[in-house]
C-alpha positions as CSV (number, residue, x, y, z in Angstrom):
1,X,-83.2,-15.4,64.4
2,X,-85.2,-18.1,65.0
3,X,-84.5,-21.0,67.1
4,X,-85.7,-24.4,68.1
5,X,-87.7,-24.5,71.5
6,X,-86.6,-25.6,74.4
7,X,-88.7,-29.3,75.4
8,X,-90.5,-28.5,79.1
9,X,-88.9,-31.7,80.3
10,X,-85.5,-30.3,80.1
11,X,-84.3,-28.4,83.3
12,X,-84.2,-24.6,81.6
13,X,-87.6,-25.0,80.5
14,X,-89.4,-23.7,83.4
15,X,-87.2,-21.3,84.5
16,X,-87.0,-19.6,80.6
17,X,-90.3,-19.3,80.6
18,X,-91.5,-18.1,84.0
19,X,-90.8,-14.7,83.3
20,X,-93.9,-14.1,81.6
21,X,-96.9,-15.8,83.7
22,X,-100.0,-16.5,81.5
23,X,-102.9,-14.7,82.4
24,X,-106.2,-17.1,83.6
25,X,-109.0,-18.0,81.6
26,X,-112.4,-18.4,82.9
27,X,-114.9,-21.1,81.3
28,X,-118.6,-19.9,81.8
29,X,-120.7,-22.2,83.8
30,X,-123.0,-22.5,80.4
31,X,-120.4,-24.0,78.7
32,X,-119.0,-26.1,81.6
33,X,-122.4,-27.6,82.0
34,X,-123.1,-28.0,78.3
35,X,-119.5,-29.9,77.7
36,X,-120.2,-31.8,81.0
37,X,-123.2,-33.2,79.8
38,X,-121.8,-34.7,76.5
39,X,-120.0,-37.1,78.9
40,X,-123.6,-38.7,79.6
41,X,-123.6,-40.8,75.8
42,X,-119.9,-40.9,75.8
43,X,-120.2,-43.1,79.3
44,X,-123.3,-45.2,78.0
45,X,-120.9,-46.0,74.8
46,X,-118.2,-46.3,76.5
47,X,-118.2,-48.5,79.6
48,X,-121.9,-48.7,79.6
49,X,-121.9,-51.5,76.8
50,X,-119.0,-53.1,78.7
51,X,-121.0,-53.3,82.2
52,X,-124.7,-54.5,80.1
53,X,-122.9,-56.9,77.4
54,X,-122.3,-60.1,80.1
55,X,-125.4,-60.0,82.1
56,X,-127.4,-59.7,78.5
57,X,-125.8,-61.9,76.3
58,X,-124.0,-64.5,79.1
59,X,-127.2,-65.2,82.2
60,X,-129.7,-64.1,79.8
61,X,-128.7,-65.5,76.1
62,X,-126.4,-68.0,77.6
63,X,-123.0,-67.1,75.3
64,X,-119.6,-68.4,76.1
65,X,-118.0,-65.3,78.6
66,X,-114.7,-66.2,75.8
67,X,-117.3,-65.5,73.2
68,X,-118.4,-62.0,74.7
69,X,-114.5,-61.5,74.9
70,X,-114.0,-62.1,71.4
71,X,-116.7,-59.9,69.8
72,X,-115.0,-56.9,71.9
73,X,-111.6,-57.9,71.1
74,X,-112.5,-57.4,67.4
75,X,-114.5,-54.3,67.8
76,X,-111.6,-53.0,69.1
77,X,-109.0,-53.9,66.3
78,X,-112.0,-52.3,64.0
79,X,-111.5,-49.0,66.9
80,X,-107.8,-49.1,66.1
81,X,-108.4,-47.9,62.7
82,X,-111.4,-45.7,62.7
83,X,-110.3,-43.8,66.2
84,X,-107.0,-42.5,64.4
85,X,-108.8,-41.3,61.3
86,X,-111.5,-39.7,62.7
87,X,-108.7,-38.0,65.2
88,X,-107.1,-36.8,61.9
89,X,-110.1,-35.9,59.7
90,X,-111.2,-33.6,62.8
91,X,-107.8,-32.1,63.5
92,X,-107.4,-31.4,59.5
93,X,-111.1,-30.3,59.1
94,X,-112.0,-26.5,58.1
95,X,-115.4,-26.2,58.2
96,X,-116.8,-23.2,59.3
97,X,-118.7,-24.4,62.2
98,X,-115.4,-25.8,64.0
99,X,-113.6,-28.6,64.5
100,X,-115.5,-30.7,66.5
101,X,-118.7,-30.0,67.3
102,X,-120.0,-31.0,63.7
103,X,-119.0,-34.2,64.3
104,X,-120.5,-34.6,67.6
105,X,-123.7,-33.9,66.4
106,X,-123.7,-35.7,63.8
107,X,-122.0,-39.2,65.7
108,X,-124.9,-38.8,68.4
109,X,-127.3,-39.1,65.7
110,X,-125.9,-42.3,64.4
111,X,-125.2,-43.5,68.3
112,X,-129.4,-42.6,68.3
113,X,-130.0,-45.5,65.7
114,X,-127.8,-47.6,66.0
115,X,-127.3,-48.9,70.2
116,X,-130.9,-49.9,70.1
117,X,-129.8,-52.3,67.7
118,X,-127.3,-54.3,70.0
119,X,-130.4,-55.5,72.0
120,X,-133.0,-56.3,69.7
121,X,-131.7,-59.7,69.2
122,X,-133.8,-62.7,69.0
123,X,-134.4,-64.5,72.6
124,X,-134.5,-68.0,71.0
125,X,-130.7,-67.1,69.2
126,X,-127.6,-68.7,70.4
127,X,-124.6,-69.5,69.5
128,X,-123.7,-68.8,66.3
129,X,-126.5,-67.0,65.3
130,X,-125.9,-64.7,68.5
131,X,-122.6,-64.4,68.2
132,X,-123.0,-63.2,64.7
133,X,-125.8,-60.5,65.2
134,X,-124.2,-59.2,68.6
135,X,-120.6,-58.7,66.5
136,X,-122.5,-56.9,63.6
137,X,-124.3,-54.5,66.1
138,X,-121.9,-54.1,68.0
139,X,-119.3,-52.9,64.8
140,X,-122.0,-50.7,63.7
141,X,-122.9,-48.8,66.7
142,X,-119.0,-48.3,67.2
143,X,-118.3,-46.7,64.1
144,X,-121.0,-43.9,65.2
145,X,-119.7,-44.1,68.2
146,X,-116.3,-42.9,67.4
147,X,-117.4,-39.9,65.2
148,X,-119.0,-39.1,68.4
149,X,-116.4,-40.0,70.8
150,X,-113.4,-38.5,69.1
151,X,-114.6,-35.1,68.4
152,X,-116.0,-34.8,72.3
153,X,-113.1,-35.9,74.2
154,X,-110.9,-33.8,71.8
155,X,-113.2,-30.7,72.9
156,X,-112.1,-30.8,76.6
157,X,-108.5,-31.0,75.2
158,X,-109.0,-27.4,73.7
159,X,-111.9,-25.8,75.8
160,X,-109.0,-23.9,77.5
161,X,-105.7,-23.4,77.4
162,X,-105.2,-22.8,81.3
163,X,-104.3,-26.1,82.9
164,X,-105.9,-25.1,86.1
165,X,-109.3,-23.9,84.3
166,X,-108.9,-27.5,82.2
167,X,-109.6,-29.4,85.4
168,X,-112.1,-27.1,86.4
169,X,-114.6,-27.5,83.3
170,X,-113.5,-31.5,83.9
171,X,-114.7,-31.7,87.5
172,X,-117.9,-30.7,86.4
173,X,-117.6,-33.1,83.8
174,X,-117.0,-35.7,86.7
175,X,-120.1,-34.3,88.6
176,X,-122.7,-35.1,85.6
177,X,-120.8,-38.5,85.0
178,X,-121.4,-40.0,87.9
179,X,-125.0,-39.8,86.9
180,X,-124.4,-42.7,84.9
181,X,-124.3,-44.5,87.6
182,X,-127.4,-43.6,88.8
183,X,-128.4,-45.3,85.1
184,X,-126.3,-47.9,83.7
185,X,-126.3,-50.3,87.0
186,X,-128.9,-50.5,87.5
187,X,-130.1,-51.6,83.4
188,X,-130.0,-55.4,84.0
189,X,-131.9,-55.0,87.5
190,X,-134.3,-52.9,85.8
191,X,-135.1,-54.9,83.1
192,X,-136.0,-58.0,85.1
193,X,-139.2,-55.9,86.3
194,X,-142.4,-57.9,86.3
195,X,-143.6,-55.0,84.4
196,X,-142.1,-56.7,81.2
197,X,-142.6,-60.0,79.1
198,X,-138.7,-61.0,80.4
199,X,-135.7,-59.7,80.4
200,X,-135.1,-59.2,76.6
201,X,-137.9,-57.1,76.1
202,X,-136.9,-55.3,79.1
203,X,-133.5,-54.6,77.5
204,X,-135.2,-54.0,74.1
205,X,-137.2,-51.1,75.6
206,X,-134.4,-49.3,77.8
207,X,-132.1,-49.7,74.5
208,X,-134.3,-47.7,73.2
209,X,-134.8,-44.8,75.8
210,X,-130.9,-44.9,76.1
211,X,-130.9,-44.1,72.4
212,X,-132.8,-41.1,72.6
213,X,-130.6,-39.7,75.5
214,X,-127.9,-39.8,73.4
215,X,-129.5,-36.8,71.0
216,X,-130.5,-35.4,74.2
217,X,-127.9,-34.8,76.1
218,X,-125.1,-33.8,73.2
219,X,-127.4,-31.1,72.1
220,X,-125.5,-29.1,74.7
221,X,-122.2,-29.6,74.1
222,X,-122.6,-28.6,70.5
223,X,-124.7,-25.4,71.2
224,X,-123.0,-24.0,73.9
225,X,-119.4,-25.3,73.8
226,X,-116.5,-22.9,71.9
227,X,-113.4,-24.0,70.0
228,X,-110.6,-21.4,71.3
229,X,-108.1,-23.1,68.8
230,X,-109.8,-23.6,65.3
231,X,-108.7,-20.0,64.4
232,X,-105.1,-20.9,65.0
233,X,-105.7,-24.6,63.1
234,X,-107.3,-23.0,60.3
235,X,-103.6,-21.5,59.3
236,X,-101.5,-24.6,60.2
237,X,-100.9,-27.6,57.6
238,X,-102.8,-30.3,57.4
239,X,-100.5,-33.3,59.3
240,X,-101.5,-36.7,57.0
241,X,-102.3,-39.6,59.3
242,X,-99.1,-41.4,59.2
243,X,-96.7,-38.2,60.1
244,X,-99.5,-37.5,63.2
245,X,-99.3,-41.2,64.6
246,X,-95.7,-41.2,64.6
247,X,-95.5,-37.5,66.5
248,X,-98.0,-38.9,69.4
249,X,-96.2,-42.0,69.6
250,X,-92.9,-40.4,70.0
251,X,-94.3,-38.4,73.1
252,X,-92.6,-39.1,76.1
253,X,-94.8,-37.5,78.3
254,X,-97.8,-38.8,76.9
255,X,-96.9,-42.6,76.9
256,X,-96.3,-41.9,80.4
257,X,-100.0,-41.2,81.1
258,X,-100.7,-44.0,78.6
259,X,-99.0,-46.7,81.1
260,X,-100.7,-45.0,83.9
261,X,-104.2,-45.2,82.7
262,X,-103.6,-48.7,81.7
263,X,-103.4,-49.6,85.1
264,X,-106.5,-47.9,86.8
265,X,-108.6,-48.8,83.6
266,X,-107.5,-52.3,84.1
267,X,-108.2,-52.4,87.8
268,X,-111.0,-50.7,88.5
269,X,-113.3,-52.1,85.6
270,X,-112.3,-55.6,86.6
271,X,-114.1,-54.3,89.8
272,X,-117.1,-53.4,87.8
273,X,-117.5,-56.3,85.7
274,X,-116.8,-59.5,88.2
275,X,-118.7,-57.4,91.2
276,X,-121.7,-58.7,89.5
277,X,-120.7,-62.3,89.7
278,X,-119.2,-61.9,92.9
279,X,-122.5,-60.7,94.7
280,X,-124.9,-62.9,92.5
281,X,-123.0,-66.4,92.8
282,X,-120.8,-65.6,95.9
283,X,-123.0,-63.1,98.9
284,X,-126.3,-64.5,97.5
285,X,-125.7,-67.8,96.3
286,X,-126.8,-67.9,92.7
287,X,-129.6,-64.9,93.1
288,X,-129.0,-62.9,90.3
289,X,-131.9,-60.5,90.6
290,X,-130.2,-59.9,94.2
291,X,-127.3,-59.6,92.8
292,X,-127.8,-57.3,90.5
293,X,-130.0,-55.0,92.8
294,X,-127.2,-54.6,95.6
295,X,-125.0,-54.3,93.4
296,X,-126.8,-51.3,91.7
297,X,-127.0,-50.1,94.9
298,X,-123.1,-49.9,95.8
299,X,-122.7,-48.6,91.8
300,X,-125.2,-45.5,93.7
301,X,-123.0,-45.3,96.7
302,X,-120.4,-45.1,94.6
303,X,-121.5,-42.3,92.5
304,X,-122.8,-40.2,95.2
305,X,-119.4,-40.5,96.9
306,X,-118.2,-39.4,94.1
307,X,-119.9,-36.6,93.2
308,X,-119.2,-34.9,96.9
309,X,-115.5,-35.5,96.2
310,X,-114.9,-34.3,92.9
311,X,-114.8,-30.8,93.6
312,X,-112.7,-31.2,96.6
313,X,-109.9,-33.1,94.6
314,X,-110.2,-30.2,91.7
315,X,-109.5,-27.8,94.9
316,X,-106.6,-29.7,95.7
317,X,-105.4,-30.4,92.9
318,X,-105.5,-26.9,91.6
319,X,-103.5,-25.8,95.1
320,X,-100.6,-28.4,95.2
321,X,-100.7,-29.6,91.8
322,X,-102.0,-32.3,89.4
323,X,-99.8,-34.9,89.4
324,X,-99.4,-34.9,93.3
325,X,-103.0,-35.5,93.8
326,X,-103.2,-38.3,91.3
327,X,-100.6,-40.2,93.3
328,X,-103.1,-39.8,95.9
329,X,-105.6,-41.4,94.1
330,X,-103.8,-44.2,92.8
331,X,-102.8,-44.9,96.5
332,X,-106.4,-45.0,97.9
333,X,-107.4,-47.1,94.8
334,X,-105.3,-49.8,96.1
335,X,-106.7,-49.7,99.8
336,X,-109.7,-50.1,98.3
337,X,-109.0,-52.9,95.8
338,X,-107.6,-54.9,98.3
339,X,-110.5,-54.5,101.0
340,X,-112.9,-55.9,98.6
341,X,-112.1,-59.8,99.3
342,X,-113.3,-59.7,102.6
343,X,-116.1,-56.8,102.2
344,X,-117.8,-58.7,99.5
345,X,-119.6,-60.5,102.7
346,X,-122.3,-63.3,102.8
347,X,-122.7,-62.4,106.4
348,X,-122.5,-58.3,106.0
349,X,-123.2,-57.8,102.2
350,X,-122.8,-53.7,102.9
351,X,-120.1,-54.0,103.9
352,X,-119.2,-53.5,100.6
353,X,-120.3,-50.0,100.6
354,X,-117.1,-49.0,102.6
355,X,-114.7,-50.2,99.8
356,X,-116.4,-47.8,97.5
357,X,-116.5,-45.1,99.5
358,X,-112.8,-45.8,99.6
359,X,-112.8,-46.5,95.5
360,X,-114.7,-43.5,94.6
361,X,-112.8,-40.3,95.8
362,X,-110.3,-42.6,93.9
363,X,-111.0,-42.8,90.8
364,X,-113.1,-39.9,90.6
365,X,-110.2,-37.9,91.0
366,X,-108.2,-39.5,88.7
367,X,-110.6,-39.1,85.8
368,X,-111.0,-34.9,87.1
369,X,-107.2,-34.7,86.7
370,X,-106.2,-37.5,83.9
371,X,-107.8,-35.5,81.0
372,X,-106.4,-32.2,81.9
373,X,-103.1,-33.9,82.0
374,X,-103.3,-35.2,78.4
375,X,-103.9,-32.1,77.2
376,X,-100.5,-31.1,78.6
377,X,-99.0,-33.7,76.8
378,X,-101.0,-32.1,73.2
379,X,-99.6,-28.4,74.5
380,X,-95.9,-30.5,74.5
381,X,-96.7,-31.2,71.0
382,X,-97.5,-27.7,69.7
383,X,-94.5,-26.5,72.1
384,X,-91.8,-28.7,70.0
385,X,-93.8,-29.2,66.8
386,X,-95.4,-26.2,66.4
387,X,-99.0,-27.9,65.5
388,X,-102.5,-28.3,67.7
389,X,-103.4,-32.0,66.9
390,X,-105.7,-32.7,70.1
391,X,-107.9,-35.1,67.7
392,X,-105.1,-37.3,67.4
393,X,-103.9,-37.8,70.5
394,X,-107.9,-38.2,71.7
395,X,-108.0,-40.7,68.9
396,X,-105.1,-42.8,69.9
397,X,-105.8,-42.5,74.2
398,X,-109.3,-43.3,73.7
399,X,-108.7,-46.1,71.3
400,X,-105.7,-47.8,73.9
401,X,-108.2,-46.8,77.0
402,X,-111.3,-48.5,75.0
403,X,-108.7,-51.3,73.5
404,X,-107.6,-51.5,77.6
405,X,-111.7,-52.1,78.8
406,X,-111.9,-54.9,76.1
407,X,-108.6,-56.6,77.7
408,X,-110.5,-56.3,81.3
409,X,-113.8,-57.8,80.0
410,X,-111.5,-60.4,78.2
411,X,-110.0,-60.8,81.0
412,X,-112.6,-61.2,82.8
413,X,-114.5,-63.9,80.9
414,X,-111.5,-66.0,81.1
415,X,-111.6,-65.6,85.0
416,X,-114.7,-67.0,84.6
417,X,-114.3,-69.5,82.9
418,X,-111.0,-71.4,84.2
419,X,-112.6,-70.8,87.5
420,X,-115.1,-73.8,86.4
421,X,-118.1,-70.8,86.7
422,X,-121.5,-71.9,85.1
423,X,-124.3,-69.7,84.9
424,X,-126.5,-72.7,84.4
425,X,-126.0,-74.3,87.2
426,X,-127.0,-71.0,89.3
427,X,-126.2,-71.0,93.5
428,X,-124.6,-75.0,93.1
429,X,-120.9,-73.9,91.2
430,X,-118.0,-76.0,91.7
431,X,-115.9,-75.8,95.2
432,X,-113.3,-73.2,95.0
433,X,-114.9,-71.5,91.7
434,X,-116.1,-68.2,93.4
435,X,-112.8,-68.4,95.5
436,X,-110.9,-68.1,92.3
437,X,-113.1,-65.5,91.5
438,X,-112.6,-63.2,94.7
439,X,-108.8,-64.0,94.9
440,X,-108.2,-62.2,91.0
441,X,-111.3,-59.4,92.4
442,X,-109.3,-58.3,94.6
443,X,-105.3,-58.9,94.4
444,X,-104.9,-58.3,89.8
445,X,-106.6,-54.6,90.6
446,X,-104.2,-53.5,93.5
447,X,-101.5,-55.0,91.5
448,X,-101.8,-52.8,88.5
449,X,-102.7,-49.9,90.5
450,X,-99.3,-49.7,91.8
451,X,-97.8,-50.4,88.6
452,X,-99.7,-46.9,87.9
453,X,-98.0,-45.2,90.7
454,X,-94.4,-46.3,89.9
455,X,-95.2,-44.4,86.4
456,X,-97.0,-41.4,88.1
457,X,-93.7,-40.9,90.6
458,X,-91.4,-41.0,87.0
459,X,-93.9,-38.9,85.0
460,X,-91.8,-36.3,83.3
461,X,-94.1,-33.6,83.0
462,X,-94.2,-32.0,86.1
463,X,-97.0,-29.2,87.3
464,X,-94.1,-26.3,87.3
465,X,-93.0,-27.2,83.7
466,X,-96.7,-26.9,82.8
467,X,-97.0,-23.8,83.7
468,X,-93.8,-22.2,82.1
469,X,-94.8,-24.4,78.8
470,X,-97.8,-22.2,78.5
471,X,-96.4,-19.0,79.4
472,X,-94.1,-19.3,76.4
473,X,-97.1,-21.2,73.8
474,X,-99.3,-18.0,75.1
475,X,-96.4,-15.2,73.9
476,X,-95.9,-17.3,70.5
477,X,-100.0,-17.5,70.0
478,X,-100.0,-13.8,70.9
């Protein structure tokens, strides 16, 4: 007879299903390093637009920081439609070649043509004119981007079904992204070389080369990447839009890691996107081109830092369990939020390499461990529902995460601007303007961080409940 499944949250769960332990599943390093290095275009469309958009279009163009805000804000409500249905067309697709992965290639592709675009606009435009071409780019090269996005992130929801193994294949994926920051700080520095007319066609040119890396670099993840569940999706209805939206939006667990991610998203890319500011207009007095290069700098720091600690938070995290070490994380990104007022120095400007060597292990970690934990919350799905829908609840976290960065920049530009900050006026801004500025650099990011924490210590899916979930999903899968 059958009967309805116990949910993991409940206190029988783990216990029911511990009888039977799931046996481990090992991910070649050919496929880890092919899936890792799909991350590179997802960062460049991700956050990388987010960290080049103000120092382009604000100090170079001169738009409104508001205006910036704006254009993002509306990319995002166009995200909030397109994320879902691409999550659903690849989670009800049957084509023979998976899932995902025609998708992918087929998004980089379009990714290829279209970021180049964002930058080619005119030097002499402004205001409306600018404002118009940098929203119509910017909605184009999104739509590509989320037939590339989607699919990817979905991929590492299904690339195992071993939790452990999950964050395994995504600390690599951690190692290879913190090449970006080897690349994407250092854009704006970059393409103030003398070795260019100015800054634009600076920007034109490494649009360009950026574009090409996104062919580049997804070629791997679509050749040597595997879809372990298409076999099982291929026999499953089809779940219409609607029906999946309200299933991922009635999961308990994953709404949970939706407040969580909230906070560090919010925190740590306001860190990103006023450190420019703060070390342009506040350590070096209205030097941008110092700015920006120190601050490229720390963005290297950073990523070096974190590439040494990824694989020791996988360790740990694979020995006392997920959710503890993400506490961890959370609690360090705090510490290192809050030492950034005073380490931002005029006197000692590297100082500011301590807070991220603090910030790094931080958020690295969180982003080794975060993903493997939303595929939990897909497993919870298919353990009370009886469906694999990874694409959708990709769709939906990435569209809230992106939806999230759009709020920070927002965010951001009005910091700027009720601060009384004028990027024409260079070194000589008004009295207490960069003050402002520091005050909500420092203090906003440690605030939401800890909001993150209160939700990791109540999330309900715990690392023991994981385990027994997949015992039993295993047996039913035979």
């Amino acid at each position: 007879m059958n009967t309805a499944p116990t949910p993991p949250d409940s206190p029988a769960a783990p216990e029911a299903a511990s009888s039977t332990a799931a046996a481990p599943q090992r991910i070649s390093w050919k496929e880890r390093i092919g899936f890792a290095l799909g991350t590179l275009p997802f960062n460049f469309g991700g956050a990388g637009i987010n960290q080049i958009a103000y120092p382009i279009y604000n100090l170079t163009l001169g738009m409104s920081p508001t205006l910036i805000g704006i254009v993002l804000a509306i990319v995002r409500l166009w995200d909030g439609f397109t994320d879902p249905l691409m999550g659903s067309v690849s989670d009800n697709c049957r084509h023979k070649w998976g899932r995902r992965r025609p998708f992918i290639a087929i998004g980089a592709l379009l990714c290829a043509i279209t970021f180049p675009l964002i930058w080619l606009v005119p030097a002499t435009w402004s205001g409306g004119w600018a404002f118009g071409y940098f929203l119509v780019s910017m909605l184009l090269f999104y739509t590509a981007f989320t037939i590339y996005g989607v699919p990817y992130l979905t991929l590492g929801y299904e690339i195992s079904p071993d939790t452990n193994e999950r964050v395994r294949v995504h600390a690599v994926r951690a190692v290879v992204s913190k090449l970006t920051f080897f690349i994407l700080p250092w854009v704006f520095a970059v393409a103030q070389w003398p070795i260019f007319e100015d800054t634009m066609s600076g920007m034109r040119t490494l649009g360009f080369i950026i574009g090409g890396l996104f062919i580049v670099l997804a070629v791997p993840a679509v050749l040597f990447t595997r879809e372990r569940m298409v076999h099982r999706a291929a026999v499953q209805k089809k779940v219409p839009l609607k029906e999946g939206l309200k299933l991922t939006f009635r999961n308990r667990p994953f709404l949970y890691l939706v407040g969580i991610v909230l906070g560090m998203l919010v925190g740590t890319n306001l860190v990103g996107y006023l450190g420019i500011y703060v070390n342009s207009y506040h350590v070096f007095d209205g030097d941008t081109a110092a700015g920006a290069s120190l601050h490229a700098k720390a963005q290297t720091v950073y990523a070096v830092a974190g590439m040494i600690s990824v694989p020791i938070v996988a360790r740990m995290a694979t020995r006392f369990g997920k959710l503890a070490v993400i506490k961890w994380c959370i609690g360090c990104g705090i510490l290192a939020s809050i030492s950034q007022f005073w380490f931002f120095s005029k006197a000692y400007p590297q100082l500011q390499y301590l807070s991220m060597l603090l910030l790094s292990p931080s958020i690295s970690g969180f982003w080794v461990l975060i993903d493997p934990m939303k595929a939990d919350t897909a497993d919870y799905d298919e353990f009370t529902s009886g469906c694999r829908r990874e694409g959708t609840y990709a769709a939906v976290a990435n569209w809230l995460e992106k939806t999230i960065l759009t709020g920070t920049m927002l965010l951001s530009g009005v910091v700027l601007d009720l601060s009384g900050f004028d990027a024409t006026l260079g070194g000589a801004q008004p009295d207490g303007a960069m003050l402002w500025v520091r005050i909500t650099f420092a203090t906003v990011p440690a605030l939401l961080l800890l909001g993150s924490l209160v939700l990791a210590l109540r999330y309900p899916l715990k690392d023991a409940r994981v385990a027994g979930m997949r015992a039993e999903l295993e047996a039913r899968r035979g």
